[in-house]
RODREN-271671 format. One line per field, with one value per atom (N, C-alpha, C): x, z, y; atom name. Coordinates in steps of 0.1 Angstrom, whole numbers, plus 2048, in hexadecimal, padded with zeros to 3 digits. Layout:
# RODREN-271671
x <- c(X / ...) $
z <- c(Z / ...) $
y <- c(Y / ...) $
atom <- c(CA / ...) $
END
This chain:
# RODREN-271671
x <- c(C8F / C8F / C81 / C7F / C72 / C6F / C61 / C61 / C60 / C5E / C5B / C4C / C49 / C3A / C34 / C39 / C34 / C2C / C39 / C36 / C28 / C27 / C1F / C15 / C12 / C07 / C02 / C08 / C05 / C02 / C02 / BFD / BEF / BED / BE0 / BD9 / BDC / BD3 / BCD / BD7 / BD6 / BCB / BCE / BC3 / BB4 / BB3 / BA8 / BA0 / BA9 / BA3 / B9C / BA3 / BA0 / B97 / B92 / B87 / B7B / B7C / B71 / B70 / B74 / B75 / B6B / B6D / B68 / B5B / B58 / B4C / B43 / B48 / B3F / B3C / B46 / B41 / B3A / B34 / B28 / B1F / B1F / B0F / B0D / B17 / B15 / B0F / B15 / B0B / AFC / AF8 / AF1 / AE3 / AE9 / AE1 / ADE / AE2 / AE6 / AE1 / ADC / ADC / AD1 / AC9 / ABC / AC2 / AD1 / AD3 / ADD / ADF / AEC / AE1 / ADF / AD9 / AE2 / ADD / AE7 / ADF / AD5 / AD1 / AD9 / ADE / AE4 / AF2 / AF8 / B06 / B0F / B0C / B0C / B0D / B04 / B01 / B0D / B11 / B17 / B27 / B2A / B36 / B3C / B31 / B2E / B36 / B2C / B30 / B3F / B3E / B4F / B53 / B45 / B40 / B44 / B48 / B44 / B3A / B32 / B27 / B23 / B2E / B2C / B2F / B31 / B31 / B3E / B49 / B57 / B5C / B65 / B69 / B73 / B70 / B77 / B86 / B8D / B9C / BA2 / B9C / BA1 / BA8 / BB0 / BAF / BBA / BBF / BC8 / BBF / BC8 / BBE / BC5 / BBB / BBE / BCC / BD4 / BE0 / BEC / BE6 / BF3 / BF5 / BE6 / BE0 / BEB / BE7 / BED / BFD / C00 / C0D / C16 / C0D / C17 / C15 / C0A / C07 / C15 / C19 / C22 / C2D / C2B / C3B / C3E / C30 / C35 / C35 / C2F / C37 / C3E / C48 / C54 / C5D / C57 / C5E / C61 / C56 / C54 / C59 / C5C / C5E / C6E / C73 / C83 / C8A / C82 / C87 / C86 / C7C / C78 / C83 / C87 / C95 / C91 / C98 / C98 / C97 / C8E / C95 / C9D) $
z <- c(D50 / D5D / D62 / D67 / D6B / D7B / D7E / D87 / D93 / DA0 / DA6 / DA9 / DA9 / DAC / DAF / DC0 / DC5 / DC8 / DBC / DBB / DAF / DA7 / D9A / DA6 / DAC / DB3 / DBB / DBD / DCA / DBD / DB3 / DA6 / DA6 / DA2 / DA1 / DA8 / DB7 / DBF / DC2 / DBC / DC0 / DB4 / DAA / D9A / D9F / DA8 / DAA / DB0 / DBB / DC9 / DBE / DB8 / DAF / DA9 / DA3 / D9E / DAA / DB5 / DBE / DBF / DC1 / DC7 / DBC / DAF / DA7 / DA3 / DA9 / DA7 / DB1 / DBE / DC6 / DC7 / DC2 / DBF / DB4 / DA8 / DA2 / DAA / DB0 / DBA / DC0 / DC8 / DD2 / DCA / DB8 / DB3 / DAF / DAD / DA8 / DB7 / DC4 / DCE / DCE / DCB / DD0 / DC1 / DBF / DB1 / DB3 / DBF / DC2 / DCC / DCF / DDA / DD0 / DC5 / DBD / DAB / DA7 / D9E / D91 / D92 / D84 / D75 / D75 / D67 / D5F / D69 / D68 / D67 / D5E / D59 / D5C / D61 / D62 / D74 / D7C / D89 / D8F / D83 / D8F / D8C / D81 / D80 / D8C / D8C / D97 / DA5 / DA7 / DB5 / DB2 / DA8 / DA8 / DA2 / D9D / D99 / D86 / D7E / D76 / D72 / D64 / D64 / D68 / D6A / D6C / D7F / D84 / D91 / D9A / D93 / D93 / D99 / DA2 / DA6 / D9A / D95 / D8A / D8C / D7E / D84 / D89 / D86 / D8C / D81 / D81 / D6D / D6E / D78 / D75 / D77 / D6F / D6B / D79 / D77 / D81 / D83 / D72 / D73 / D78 / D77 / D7C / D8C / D92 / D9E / DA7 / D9E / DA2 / DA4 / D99 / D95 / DA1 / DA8 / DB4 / DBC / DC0 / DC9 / DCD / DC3 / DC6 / DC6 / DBF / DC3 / DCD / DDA / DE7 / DEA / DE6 / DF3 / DED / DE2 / DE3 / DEC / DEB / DF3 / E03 / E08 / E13 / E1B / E10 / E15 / E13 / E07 / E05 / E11 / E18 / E24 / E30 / E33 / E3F / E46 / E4F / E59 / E61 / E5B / E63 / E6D / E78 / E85 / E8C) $
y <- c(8D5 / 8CF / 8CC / 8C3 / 8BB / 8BF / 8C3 / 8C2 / 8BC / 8BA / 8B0 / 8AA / 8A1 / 898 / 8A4 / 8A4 / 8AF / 8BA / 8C3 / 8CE / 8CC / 8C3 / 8BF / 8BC / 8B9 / 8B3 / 8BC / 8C7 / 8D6 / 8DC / 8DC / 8E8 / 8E1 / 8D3 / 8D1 / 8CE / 8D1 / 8D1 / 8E0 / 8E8 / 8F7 / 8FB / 8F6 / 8FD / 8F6 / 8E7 / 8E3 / 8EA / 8EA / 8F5 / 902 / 90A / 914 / 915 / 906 / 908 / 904 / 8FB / 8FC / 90A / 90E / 920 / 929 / 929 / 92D / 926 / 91A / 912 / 91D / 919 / 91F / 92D / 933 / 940 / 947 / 93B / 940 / 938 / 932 / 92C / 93A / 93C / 948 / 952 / 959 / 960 / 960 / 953 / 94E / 953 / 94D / 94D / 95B / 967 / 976 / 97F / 97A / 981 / 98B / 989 / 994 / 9A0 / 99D / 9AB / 9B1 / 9AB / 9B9 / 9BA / 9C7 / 9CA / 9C3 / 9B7 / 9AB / 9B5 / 9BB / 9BC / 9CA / 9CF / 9E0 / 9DF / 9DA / 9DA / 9E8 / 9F1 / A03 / A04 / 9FD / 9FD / 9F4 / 9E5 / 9E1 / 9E5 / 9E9 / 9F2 / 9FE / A07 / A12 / A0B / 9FC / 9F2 / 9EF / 9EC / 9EB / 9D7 / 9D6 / 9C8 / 9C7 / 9B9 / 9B6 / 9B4 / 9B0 / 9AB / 9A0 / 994 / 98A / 989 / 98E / 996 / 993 / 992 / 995 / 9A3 / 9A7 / 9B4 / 9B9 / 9C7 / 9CB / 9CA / 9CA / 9C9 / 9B9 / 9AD / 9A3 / 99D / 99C / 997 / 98A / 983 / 981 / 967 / 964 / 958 / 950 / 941 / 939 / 934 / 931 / 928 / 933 / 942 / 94E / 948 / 948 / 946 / 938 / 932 / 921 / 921 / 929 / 928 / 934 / 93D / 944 / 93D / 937 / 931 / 924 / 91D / 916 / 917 / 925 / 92A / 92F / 936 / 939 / 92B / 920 / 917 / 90E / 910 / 90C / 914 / 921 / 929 / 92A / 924 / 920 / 915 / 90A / 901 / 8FD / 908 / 90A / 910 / 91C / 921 / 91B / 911 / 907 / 903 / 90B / 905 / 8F5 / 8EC / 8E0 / 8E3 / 8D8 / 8D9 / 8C9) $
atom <- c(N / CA / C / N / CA / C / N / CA / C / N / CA / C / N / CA / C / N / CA / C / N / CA / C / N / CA / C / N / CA / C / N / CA / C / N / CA / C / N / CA / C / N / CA / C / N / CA / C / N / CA / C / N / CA / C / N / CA / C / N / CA / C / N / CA / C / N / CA / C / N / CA / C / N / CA / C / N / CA / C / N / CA / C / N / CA / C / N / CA / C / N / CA / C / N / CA / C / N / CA / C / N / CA / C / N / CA / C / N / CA / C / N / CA / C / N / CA / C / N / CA / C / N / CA / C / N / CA / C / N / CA / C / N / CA / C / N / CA / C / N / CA / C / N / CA / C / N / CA / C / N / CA / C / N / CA / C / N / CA / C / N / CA / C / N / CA / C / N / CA / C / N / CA / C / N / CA / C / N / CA / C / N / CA / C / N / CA / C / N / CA / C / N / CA / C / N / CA / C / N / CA / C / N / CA / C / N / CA / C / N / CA / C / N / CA / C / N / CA / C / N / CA / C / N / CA / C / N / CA / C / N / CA / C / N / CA / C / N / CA / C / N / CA / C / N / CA / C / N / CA / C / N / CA / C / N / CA / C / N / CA / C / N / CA / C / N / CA / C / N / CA / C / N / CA / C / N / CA / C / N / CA / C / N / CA / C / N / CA / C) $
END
């Protein structure tokens, strides 16, 4: 079964968005790299940081991401009471 334009078109606006998001958030490391100890792989674990300066434990990828995301709003938009 094929899905609708739509929903095809709410997935890749959602993985785009995804990666803006992930764009900006290495600038942001990049800008900051003088207030968190980046050389001490040991220090930013302790913080609760990857090396690459990620919060530990995040593990899950962009297309998992994309892919709930449109399924709450199929879901959203399946329950939407006309008015």
């Amino acid at each position: 079964m094929r899905h609708s334009f739509y929903i095809q078109l709410a997935t890749l606006l959602i993985r785009a968005d995804l990666r803006r998001e992930e764009k900006i958030w290495k600038q942001k490391i990049r800008r900051s790299q003088y207030d968190l100890p980046w050389h001490n792989v040991h220090l930013l674990k302790d913080i609760g940081l990857q090396a690459d300066g990620r919060p530990i434990g995040n593990t899950v990828s962009d297309t998992v991401k994309a892919d709930r995301q449109v399924r709450h709003i199929r879901r959203v938009l399946r329950l939407r009471i006309p008015t």
